[in-house]
C-alpha positions in Angstrom: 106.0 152.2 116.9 103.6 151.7 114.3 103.5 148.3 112.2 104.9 150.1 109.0 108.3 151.1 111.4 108.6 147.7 113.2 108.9 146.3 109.3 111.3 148.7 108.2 113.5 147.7 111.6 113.0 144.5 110.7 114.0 144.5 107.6 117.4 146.2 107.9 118.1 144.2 110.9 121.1 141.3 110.4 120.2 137.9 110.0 121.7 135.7 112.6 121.9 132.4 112.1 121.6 129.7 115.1 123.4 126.3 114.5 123.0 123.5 116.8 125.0 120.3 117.2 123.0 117.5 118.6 125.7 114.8 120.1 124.3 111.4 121.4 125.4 110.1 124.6 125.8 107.3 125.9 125.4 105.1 128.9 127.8 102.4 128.6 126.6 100.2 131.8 122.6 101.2 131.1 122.0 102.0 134.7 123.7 98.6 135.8 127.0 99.6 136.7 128.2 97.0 133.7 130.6 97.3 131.0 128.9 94.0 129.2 127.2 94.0 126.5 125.9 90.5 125.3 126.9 89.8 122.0 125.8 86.3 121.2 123.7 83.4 122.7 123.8 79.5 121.7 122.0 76.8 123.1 121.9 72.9 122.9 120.7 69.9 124.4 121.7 66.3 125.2 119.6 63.6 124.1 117.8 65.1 121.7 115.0 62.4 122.3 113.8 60.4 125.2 110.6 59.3 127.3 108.5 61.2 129.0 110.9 60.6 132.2 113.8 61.1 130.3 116.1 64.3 131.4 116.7 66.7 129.1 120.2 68.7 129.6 120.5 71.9 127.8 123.8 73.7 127.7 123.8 77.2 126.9 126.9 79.9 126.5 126.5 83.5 126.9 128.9 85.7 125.1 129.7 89.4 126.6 132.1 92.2 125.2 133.0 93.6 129.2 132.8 93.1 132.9 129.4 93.2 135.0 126.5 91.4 135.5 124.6 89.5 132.9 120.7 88.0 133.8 119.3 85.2 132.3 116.5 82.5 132.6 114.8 79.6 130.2 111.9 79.6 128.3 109.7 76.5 127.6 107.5 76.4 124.5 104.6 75.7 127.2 104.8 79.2 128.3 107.1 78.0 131.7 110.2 79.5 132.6 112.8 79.2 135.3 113.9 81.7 138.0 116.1 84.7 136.6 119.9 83.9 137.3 122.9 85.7 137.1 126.0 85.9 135.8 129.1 88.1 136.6 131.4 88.6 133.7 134.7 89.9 135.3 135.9 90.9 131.4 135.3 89.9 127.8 134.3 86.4 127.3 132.1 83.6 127.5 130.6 81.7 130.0 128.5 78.4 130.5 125.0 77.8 131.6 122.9 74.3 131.7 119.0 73.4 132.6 117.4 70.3 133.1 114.0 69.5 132.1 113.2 66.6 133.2 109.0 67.2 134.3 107.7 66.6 130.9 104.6 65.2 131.5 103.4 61.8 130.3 101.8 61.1 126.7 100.4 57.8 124.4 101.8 60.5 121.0 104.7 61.6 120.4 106.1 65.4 120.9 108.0 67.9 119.5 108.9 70.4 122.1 111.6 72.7 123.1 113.5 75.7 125.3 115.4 78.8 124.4 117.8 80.9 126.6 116.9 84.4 127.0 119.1 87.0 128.3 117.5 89.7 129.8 120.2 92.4 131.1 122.5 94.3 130.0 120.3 93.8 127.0 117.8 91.2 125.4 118.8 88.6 123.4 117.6 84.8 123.0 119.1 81.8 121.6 117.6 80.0 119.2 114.7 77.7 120.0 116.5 74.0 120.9 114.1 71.2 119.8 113.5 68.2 121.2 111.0 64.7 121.0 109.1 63.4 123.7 108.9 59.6 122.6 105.2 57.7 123.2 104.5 56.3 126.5 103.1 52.7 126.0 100.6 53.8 129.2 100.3 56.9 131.2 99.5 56.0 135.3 
């Protein structure tokens, strides 16, 4: 056919019209074979000040909405952390989590410092950062 026909074929052919629907899905457990989903972190710490020797307790609770596993560690503001733990939610709910710092490292000033809890799986969420002061040393040996 010549380019004049294909045109007139074309133009008395019907117009079809395609619609899709795009539809999201989902992974509930994100590879993890978990339900949870970690919907809040909080984090303290008991005494807020102390010398250098002094240990430093931090409490921490992880909320999740569902049963599975839930991996966490702590953060300092020196740029240490702990080892990854883990938690197993067996539903909905709340658990409890502490760290000790108690390595702090000896100084003649005075020092704000501090540690936040950071969740890592099912998804990523930290506390906020819990401050605390590292009284003077009269002498460091």
């Amino acid at each position: 056919m010549r380019l004049q026909s294909w045109r007139a074929v074309l133009a008395a052919a019907p117009l079809v019209v395609l619609s899709l629907t795009l539809a999201s899905c989902s992974d509930d457990d994100n590879g993890t074979g978990s339900s949870a989903t970690v919907s809040g972190t909080t984090a303290s710490v008991a005494p807020v000040s102390g010398m250098p020797s002094t240990p430093f307790v931090f409490t921490g609770e992880i909320t999740a909405t569902g049963s599975g596993p839930v991996t966490f560690r702590w953060v300092h503001d020196d740029g240490t952390q702990t080892d990854t733990q883990t938690l197993n939610f067996t539903g909905a709910g709340t658990q409890t989590v502490t760290h000790t710092w108690d390595s702090i490292g000896c100084s003649t000033t005075a020092r704000s410092k501090w540690a936040q809890l950071q969740v890592l799986t099912p998804n990523a969420m930290s506390s906020p950062q819990t401050a605390i002061t590292v009284n003077a040393a009269t002498s460091c040996p």
